[in-house]
C-alpha positions as CSV (number, residue, x, y, z in Angstrom):
1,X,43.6,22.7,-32.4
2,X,46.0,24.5,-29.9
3,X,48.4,24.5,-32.8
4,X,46.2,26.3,-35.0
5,X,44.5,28.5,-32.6
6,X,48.4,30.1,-31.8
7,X,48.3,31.0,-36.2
8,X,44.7,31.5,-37.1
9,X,42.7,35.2,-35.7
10,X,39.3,33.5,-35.2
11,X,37.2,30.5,-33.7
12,X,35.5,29.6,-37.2
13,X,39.3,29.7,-39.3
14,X,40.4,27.3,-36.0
15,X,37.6,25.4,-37.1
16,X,37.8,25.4,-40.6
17,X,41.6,24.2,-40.4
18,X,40.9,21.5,-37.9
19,X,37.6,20.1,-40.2
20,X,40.4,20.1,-43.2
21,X,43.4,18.2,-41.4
22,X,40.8,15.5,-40.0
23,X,39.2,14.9,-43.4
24,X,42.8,14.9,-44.9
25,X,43.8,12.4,-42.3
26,X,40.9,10.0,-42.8
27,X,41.0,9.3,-39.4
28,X,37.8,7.5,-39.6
29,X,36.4,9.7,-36.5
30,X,34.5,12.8,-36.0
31,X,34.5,15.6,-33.1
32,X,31.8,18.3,-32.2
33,X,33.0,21.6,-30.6
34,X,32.8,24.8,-29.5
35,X,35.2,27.2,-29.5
36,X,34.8,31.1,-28.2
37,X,36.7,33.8,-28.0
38,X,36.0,36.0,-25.4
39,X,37.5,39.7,-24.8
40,X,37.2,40.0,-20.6
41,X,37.1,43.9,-21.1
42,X,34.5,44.1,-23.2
43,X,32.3,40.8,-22.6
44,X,32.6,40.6,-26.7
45,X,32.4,37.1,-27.5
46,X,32.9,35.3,-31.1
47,X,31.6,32.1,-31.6
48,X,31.9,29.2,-33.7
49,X,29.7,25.9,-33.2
50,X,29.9,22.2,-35.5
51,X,27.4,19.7,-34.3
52,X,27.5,21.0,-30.5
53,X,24.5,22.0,-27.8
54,X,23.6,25.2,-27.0
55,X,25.4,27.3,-24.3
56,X,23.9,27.8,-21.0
57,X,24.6,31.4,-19.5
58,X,24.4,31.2,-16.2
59,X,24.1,34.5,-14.0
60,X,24.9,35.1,-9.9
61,X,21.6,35.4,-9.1
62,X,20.3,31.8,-10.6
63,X,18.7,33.6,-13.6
64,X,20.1,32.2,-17.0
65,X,19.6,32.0,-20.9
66,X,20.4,29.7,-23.4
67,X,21.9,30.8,-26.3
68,X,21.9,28.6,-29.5
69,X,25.3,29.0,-31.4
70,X,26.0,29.5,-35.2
71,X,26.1,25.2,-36.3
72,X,27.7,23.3,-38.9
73,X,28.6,19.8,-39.3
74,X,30.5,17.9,-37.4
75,X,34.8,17.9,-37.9
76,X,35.8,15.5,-39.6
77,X,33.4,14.7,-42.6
78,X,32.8,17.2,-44.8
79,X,35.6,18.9,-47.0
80,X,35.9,22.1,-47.8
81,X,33.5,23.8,-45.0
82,X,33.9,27.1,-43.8
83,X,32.2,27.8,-40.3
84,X,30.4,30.9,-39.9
85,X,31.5,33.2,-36.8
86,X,28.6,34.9,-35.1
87,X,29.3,37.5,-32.7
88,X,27.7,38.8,-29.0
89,X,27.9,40.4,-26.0
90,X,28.1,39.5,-22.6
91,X,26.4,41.5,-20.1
92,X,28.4,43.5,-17.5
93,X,28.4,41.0,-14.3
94,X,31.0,40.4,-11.4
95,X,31.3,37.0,-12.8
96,X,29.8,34.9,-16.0
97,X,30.2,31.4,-16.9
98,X,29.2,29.5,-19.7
99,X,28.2,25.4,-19.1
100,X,27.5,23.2,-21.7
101,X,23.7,21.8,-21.6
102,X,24.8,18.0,-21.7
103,X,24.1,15.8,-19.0
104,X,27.2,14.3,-16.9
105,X,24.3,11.3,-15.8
106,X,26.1,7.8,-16.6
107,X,29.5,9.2,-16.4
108,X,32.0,7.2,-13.2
């Protein structure tokens, strides 16, 4: 993916390319992912999402929202898939984060 990402403008052609070179591979495995974009001056994010949870956007002051990403299926299965890009805004904070909503329970 770093490979691609370095030739490719946005999250869902990233996407896209990686879905293509796994199916062509038949590596017999799948991956789900996230990727974003993010410009730091602007807060202006570009998101692409196959098969992952929704992002939790945290805020200083404990308040948060979850926002639920464009989705398609997973990399690694279906050929020929082009990922939708969706894009949004972060609002103007000192500092933002973004955390996964999985649970790290069971993991050493």
């Amino acid at each position: 993916m770093r490979a691609i990402t370095t030739h490719e403008p946005g999250p869902g052609a990233v996407l896209t390319h990686t879905d293509e070179l796994l199916v062509t591979m038949d590596a017999r495995r799948f991956a789900d992912c996230t990727m974003l974009r993010i410009d730091p001056r602007d807060g202006q994010v570009i998101d692409t999402s196959v098969g992952h949870v929704p992002l939790l956007l945290a805020r200083d002051d404990r308040s948060h929202d979850i926002r639920i990403l464009s989705d398609g299926p997973v990399l690694g299965v279906v050929p020929e898939i082009d990922y939708p890009e969706e894009t949004f805004t972060l609002e103007r904070t000192p500092r933002w984060s973004w955390t996964p909503t999985t649970s790290s329970k069971g993991r050493g």
